[in-house]
TORBA-500441 format. One record per residue: x negated, y, z negated of N, C-alpha, C in turn; residue in one letter. Coordinates in steps of 0.1 Angstrom, whole numbers, always signed. Layout:
BEGIN
{node {X,Y,Z},{X,Y,Z},{X,Y,Z},"A"}
...
//
This chain:
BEGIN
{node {+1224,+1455,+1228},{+1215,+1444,+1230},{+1208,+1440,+1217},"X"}
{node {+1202,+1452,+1212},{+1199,+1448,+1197},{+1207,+1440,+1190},"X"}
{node {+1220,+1447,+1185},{+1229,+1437,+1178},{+1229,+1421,+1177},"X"}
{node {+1225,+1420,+1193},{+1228,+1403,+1203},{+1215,+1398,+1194},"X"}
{node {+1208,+1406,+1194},{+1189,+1397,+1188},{+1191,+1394,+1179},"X"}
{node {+1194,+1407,+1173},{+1195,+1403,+1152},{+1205,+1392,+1154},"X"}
{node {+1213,+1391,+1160},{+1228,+1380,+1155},{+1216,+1366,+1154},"X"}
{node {+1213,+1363,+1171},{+1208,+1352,+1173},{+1198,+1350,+1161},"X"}
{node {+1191,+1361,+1161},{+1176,+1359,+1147},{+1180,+1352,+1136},"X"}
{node {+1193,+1360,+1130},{+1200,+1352,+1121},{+1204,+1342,+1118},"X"}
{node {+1213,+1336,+1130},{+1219,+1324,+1128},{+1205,+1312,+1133},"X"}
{node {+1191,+1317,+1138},{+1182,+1309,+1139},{+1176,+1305,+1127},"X"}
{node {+1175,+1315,+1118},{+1175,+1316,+1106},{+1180,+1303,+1094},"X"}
{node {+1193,+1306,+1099},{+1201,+1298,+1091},{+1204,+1285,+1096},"X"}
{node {+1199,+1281,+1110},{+1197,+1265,+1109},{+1187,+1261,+1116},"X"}
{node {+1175,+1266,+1114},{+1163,+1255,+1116},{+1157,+1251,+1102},"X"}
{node {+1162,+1259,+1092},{+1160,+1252,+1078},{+1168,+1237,+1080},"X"}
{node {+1175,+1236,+1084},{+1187,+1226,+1084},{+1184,+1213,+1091},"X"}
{node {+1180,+1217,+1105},{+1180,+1205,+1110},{+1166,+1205,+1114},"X"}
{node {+1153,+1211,+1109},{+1143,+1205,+1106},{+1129,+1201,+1117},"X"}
{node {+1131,+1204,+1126},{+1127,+1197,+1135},{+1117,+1192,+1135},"X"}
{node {+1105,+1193,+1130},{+1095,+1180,+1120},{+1100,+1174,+1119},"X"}
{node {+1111,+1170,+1111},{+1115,+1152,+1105},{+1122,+1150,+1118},"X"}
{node {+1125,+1153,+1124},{+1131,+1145,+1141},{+1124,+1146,+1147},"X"}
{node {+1114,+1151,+1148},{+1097,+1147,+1157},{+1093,+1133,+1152},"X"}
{node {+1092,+1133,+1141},{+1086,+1121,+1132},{+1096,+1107,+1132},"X"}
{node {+1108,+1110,+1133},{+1117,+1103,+1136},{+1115,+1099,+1152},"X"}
{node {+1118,+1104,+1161},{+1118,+1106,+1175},{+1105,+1097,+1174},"X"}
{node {+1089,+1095,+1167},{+1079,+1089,+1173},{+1083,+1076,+1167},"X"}
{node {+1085,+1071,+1158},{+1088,+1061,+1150},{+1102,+1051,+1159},"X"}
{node {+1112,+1058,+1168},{+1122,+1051,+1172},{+1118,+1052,+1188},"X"}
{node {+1110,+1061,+1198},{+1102,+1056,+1209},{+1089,+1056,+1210},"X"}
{node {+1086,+1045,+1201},{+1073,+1039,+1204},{+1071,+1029,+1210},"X"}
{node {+1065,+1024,+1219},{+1069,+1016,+1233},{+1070,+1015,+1245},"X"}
{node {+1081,+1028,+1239},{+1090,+1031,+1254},{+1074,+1043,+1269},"X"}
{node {+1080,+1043,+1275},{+1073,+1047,+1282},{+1072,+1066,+1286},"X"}
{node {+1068,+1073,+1293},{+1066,+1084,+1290},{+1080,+1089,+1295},"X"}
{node {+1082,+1086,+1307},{+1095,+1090,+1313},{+1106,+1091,+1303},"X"}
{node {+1108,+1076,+1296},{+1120,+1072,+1290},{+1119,+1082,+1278},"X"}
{node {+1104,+1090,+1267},{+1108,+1097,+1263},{+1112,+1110,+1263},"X"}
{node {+1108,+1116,+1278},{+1115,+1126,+1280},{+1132,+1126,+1283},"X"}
{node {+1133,+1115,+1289},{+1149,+1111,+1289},{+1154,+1115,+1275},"X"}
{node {+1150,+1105,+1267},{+1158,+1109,+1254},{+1154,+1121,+1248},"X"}
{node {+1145,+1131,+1250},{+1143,+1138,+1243},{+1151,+1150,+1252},"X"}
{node {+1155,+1151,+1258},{+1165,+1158,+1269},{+1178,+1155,+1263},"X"}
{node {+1179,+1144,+1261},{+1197,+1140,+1258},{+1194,+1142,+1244},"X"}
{node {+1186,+1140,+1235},{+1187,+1147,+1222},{+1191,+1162,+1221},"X"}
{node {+1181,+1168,+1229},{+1186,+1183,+1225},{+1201,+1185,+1231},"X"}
{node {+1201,+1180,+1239},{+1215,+1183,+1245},{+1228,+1178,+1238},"X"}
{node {+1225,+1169,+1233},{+1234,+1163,+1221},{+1240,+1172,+1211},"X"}
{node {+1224,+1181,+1203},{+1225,+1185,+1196},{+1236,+1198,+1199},"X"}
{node {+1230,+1206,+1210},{+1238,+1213,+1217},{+1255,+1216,+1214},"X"}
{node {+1259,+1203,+1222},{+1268,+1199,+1226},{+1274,+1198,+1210},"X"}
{node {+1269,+1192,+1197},{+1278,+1188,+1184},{+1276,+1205,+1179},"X"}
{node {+1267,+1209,+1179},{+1270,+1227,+1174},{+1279,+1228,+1180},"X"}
{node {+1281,+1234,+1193},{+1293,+1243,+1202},{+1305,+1237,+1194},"X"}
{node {+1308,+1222,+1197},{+1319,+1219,+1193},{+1321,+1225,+1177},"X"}
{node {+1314,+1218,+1171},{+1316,+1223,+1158},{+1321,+1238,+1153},"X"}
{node {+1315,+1245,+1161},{+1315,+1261,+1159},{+1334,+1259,+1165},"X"}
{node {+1335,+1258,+1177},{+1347,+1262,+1182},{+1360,+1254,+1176},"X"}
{node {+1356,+1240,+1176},{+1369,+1233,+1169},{+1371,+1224,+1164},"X"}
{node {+1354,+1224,+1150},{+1357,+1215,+1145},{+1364,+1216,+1130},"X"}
{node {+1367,+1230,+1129},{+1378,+1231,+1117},{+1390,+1225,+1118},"X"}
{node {+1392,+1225,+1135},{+1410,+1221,+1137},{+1405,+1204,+1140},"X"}
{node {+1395,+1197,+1143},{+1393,+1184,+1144},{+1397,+1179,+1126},"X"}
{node {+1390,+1186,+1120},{+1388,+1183,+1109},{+1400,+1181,+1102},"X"}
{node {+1406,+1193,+1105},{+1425,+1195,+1101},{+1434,+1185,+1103},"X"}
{node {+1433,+1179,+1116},{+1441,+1173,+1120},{+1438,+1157,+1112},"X"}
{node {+1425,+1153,+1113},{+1426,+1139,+1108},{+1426,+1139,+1095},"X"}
{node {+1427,+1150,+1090},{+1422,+1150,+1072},{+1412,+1146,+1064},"X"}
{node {+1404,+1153,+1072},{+1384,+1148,+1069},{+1380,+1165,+1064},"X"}
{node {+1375,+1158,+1050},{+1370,+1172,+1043},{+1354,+1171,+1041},"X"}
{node {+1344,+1182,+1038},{+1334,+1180,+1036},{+1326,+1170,+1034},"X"}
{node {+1333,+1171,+1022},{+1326,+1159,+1009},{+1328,+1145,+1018},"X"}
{node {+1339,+1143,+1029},{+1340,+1131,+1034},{+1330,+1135,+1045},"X"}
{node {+1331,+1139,+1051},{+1316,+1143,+1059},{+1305,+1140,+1054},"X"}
{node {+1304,+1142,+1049},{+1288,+1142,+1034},{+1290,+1125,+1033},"X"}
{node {+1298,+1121,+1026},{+1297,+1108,+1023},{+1292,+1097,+1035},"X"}
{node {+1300,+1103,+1047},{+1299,+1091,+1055},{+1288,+1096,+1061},"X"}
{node {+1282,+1103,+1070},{+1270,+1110,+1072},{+1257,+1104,+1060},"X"}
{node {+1257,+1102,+1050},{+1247,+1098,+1037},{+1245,+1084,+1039},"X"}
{node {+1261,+1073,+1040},{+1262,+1062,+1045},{+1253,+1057,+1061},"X"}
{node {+1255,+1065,+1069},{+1249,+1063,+1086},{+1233,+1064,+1081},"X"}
{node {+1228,+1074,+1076},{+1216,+1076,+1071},{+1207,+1060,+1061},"X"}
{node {+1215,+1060,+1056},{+1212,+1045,+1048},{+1211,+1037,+1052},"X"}
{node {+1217,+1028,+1062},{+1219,+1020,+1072},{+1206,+1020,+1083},"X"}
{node {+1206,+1029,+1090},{+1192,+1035,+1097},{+1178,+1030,+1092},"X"}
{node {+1182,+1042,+1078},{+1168,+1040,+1073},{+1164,+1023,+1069},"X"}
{node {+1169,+1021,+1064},{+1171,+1006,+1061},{+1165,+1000,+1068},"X"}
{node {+1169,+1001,+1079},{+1160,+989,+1089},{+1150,+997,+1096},"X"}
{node {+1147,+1007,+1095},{+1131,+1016,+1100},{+1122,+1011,+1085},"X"}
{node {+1126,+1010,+1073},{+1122,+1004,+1061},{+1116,+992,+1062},"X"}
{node {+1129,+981,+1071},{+1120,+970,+1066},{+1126,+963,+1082},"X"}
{node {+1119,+966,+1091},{+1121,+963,+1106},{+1125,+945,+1108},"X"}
{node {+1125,+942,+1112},{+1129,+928,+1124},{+1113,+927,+1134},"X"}
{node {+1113,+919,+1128},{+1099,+916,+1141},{+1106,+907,+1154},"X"}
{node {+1102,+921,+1166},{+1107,+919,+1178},{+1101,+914,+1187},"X"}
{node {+1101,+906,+1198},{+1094,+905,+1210},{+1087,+914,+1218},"X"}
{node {+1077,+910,+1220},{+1065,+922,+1233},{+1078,+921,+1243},"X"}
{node {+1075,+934,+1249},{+1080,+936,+1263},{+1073,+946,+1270},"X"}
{node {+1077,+947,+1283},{+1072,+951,+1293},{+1074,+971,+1291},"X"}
{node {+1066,+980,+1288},{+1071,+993,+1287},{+1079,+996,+1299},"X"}
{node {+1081,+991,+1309},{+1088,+993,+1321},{+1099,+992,+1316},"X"}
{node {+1105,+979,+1307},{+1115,+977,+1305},{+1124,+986,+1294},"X"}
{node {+1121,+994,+1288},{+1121,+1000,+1277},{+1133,+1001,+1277},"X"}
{node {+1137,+1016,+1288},{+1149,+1018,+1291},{+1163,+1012,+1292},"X"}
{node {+1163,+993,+1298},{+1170,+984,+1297},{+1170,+978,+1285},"X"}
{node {+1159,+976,+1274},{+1160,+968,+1266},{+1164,+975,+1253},"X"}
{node {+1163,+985,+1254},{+1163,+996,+1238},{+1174,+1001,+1239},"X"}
{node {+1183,+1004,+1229},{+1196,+1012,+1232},{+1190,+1026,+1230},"X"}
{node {+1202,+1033,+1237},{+1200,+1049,+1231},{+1200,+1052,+1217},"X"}
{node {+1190,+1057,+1218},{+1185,+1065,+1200},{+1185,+1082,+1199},"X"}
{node {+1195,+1085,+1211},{+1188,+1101,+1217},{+1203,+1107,+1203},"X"}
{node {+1219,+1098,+1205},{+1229,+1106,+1200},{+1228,+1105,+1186},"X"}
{node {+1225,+1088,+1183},{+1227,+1087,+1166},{+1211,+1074,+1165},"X"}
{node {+1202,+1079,+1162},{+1202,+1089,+1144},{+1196,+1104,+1149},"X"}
{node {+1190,+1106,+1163},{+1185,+1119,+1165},{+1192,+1133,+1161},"X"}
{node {+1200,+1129,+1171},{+1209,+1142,+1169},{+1219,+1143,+1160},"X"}
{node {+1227,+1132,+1154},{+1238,+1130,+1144},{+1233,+1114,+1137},"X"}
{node {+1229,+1118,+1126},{+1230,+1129,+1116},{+1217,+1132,+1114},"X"}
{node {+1206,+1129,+1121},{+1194,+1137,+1113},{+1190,+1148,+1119},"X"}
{node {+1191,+1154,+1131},{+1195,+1168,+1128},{+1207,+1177,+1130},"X"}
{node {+1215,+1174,+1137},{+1230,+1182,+1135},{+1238,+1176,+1127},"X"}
{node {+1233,+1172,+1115},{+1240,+1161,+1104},{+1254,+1171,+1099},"X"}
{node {+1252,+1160,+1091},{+1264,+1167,+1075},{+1263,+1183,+1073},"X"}
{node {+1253,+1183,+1068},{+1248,+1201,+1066},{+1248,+1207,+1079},"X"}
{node {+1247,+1201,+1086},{+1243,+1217,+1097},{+1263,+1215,+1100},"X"}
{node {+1265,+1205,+1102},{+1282,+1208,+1107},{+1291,+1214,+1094},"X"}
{node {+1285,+1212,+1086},{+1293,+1218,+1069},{+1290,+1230,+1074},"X"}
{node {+1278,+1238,+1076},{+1277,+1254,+1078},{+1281,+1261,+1085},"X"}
{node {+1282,+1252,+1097},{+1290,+1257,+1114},{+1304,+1260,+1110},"X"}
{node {+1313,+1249,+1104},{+1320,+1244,+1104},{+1332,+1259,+1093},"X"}
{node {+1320,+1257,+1083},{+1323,+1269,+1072},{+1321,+1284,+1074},"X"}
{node {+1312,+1285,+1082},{+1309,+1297,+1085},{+1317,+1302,+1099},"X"}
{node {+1322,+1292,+1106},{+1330,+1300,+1118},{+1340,+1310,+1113},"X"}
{node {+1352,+1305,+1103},{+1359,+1315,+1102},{+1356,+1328,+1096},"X"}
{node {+1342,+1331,+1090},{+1340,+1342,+1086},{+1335,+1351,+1093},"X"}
{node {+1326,+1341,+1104},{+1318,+1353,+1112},{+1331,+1359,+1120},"X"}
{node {+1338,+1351,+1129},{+1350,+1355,+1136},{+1357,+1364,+1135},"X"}
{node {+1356,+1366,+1118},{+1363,+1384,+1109},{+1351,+1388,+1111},"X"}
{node {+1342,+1393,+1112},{+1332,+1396,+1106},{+1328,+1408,+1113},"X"}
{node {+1327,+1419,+1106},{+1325,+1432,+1112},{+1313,+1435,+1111},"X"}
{node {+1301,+1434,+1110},{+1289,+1434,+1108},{+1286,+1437,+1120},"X"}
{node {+1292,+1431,+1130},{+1286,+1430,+1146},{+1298,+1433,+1155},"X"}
{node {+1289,+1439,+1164},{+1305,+1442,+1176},{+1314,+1430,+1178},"X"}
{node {+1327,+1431,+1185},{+1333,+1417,+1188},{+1328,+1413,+1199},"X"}
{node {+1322,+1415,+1208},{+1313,+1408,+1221},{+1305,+1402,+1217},"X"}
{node {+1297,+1406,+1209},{+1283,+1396,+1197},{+1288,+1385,+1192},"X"}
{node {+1299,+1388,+1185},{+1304,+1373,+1182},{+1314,+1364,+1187},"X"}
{node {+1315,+1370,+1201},{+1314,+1359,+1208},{+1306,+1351,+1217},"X"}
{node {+1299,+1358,+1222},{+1284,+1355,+1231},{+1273,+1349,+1223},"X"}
{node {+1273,+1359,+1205},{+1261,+1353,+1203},{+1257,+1335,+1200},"X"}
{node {+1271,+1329,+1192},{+1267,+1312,+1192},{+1264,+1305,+1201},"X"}
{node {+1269,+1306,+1210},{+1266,+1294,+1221},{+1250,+1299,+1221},"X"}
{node {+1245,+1309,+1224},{+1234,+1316,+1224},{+1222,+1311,+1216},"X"}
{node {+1228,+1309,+1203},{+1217,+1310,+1189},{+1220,+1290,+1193},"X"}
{node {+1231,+1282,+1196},{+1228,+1267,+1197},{+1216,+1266,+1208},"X"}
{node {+1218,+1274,+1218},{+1215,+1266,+1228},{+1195,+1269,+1224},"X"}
{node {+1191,+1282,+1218},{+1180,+1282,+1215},{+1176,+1275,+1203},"X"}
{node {+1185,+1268,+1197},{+1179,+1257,+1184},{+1177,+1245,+1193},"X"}
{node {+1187,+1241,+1202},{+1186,+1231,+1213},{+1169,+1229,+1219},"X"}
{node {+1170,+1243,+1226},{+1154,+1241,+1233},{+1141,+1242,+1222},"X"}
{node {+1143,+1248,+1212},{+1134,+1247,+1203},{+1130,+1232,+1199},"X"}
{node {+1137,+1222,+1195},{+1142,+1213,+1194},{+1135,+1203,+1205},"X"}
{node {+1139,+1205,+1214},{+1136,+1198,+1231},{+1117,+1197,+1230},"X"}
{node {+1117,+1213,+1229},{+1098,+1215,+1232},{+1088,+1212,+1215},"X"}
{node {+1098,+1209,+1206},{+1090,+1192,+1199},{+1089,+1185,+1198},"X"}
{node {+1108,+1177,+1204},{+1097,+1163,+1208},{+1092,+1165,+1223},"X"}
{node {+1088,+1171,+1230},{+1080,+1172,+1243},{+1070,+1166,+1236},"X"}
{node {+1060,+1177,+1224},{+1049,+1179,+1218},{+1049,+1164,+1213},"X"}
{node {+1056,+1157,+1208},{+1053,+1146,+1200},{+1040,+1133,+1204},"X"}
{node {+1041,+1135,+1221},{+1028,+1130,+1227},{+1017,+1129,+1225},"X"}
{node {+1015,+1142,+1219},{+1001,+1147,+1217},{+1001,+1138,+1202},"X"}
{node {+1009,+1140,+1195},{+1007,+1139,+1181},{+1008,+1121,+1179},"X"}
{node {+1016,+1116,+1192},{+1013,+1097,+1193},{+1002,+1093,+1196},"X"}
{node {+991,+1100,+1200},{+978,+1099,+1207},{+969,+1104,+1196},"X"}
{node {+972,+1109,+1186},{+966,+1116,+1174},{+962,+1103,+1165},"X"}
{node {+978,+1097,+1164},{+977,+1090,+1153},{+978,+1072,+1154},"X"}
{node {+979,+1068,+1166},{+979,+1055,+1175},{+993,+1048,+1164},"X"}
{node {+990,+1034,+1175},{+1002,+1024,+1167},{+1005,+1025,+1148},"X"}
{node {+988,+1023,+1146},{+991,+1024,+1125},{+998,+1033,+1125},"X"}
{node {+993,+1048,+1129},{+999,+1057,+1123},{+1016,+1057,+1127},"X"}
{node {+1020,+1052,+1137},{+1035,+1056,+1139},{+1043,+1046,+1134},"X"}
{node {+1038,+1032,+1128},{+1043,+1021,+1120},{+1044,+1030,+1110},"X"}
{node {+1035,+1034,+1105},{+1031,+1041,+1088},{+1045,+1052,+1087},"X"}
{node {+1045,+1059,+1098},{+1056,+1071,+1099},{+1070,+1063,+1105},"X"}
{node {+1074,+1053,+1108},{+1084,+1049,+1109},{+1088,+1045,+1096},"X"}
{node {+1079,+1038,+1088},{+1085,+1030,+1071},{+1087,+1040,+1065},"X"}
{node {+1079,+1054,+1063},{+1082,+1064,+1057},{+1093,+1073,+1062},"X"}
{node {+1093,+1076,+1075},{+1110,+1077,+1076},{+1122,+1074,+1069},"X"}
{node {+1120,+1058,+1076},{+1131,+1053,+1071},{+1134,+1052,+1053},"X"}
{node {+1123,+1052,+1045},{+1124,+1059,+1032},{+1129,+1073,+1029},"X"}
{node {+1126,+1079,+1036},{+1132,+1092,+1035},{+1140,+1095,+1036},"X"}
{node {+1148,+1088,+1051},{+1160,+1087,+1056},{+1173,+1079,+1047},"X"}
{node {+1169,+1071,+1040},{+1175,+1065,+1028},{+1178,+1076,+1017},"X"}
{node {+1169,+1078,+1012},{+1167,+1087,+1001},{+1178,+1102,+1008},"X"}
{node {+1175,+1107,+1016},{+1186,+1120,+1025},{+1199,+1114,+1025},"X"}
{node {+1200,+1101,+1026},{+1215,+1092,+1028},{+1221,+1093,+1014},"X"}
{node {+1214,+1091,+1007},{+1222,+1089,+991},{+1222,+1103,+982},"X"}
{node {+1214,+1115,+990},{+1215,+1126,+985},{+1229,+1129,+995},"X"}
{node {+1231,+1129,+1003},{+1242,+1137,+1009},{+1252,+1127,+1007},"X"}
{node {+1252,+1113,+1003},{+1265,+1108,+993},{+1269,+1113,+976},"X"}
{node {+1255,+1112,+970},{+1258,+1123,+959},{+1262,+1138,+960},"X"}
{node {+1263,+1145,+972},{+1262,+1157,+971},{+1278,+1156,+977},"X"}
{node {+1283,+1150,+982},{+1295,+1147,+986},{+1303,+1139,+971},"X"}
{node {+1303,+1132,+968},{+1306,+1127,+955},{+1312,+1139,+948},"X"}
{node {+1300,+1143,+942},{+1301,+1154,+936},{+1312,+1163,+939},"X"}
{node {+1314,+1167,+947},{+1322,+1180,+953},{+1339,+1170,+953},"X"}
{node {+1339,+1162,+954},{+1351,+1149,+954},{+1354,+1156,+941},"X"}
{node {+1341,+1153,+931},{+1343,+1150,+917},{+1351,+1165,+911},"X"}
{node {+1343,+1176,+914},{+1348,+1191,+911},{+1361,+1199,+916},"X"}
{node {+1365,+1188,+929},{+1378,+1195,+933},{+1389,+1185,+926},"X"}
{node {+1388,+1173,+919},{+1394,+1168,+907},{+1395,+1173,+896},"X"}
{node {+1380,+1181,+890},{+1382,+1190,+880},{+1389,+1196,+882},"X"}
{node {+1389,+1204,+889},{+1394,+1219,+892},{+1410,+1216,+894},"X"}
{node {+1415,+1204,+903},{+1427,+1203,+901},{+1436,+1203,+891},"X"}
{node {+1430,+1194,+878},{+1436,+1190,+870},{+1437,+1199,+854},"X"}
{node {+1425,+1211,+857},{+1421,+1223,+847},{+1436,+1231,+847},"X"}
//
């Protein structure tokens, strides 16, 4: 049972750096502001669950997803940097919309719970490059019994998941903190950010293009 803790501790470790959950709180207040209380627990349930759902997969088969269509990192990175850009962009410099009814929220707003919440700004580019990279090593990986590594992922997602879940819960408190200015103010700066993350993970993708051309041609 020890083994099972340290595993989870670990791999908690190694992706809450990643996917952040501050900047998807701040995200999350900036994309349901409006909406009504219910509607953000709706999406904030289908967010974590999202996120959930893109780990496991990723862990179990998204090396052979990847295989089969012929999608490498760096094309991950790229197009992931591009979605990011796009997003931000218009959290940057919004569309002035019509009042409506907060009742209506739910009919009038599309889902924001899958993409930009959960893919890509937090189970983005990086966190599926890690999953993705790191399955086949843990899988050899003698460090831990073989029952640990198979029990422990689903394990360590589903507790990044709830982690995740009981921030934006909190985010309420923190909309009531800072009223409409503040969550205009934290939507423009988002979506700045969110730009800025977009063109870092197209250069960081670039790049790696760039080095497996070196390296071919050395």
């Amino acid at each position: 049972m020890t083994s099972l803790l340290d595993a989870i501790l670990l791999g908690l470790l190694a992706l809450l750096p990643l996917i952040n959950p501050p900047t998807t709180v701040a995200l999350f207040l900036a994309l349901s502001n409006g909406c009504s209380r219910e509607e953000k627990n709706r999406q904030a349930r289908a967010t974590a669950f999202y996120v959930f759902l893109i780990m496991t997969m990723a862990y179990y088969i998204g090396e052979f997803i990847m295989s089969a269509f012929s999608i490498s990192i760096p094309g991950l990175r790229i197009a992931g940097g591009g979605i990011l850009c796009i997003i931000g962009s218009r959290m940057l410099f919004p569309q002035p919309v019509p009042k409506v009814d907060v009742s209506e929220c739910a009919e009038e707003r599309p889902n924001f719970a899958f993409i930009p919440l959960a893919m890509p700004s937090t189970a983005g580019p990086g966190t599926i490059a890690l999953i993705i990279s790191s399955s086949a090593s843990i899988k050899h990986s003698t460090s831990f019994p073989q029952w640990v590594i198979m029990v422990a992922p689903p394990l360590i997602f589903l507790c990044t998941a709830l982690i995740l879940w009981g921030c934006l819960q909190a985010s309420e408190l923190i909309m009531k903190a800072t009223g409409k200015s503040g969550i205009d103010a934290v939507s423009r700066l988002m979506g700045f950010l969110l730009v800025c993350m977009g063109v870092q993970f197209a250069i960081n993708g670039l790049v790696e293009v760039a080095q497996t051309l070196i390296d071919a041609n050395a």
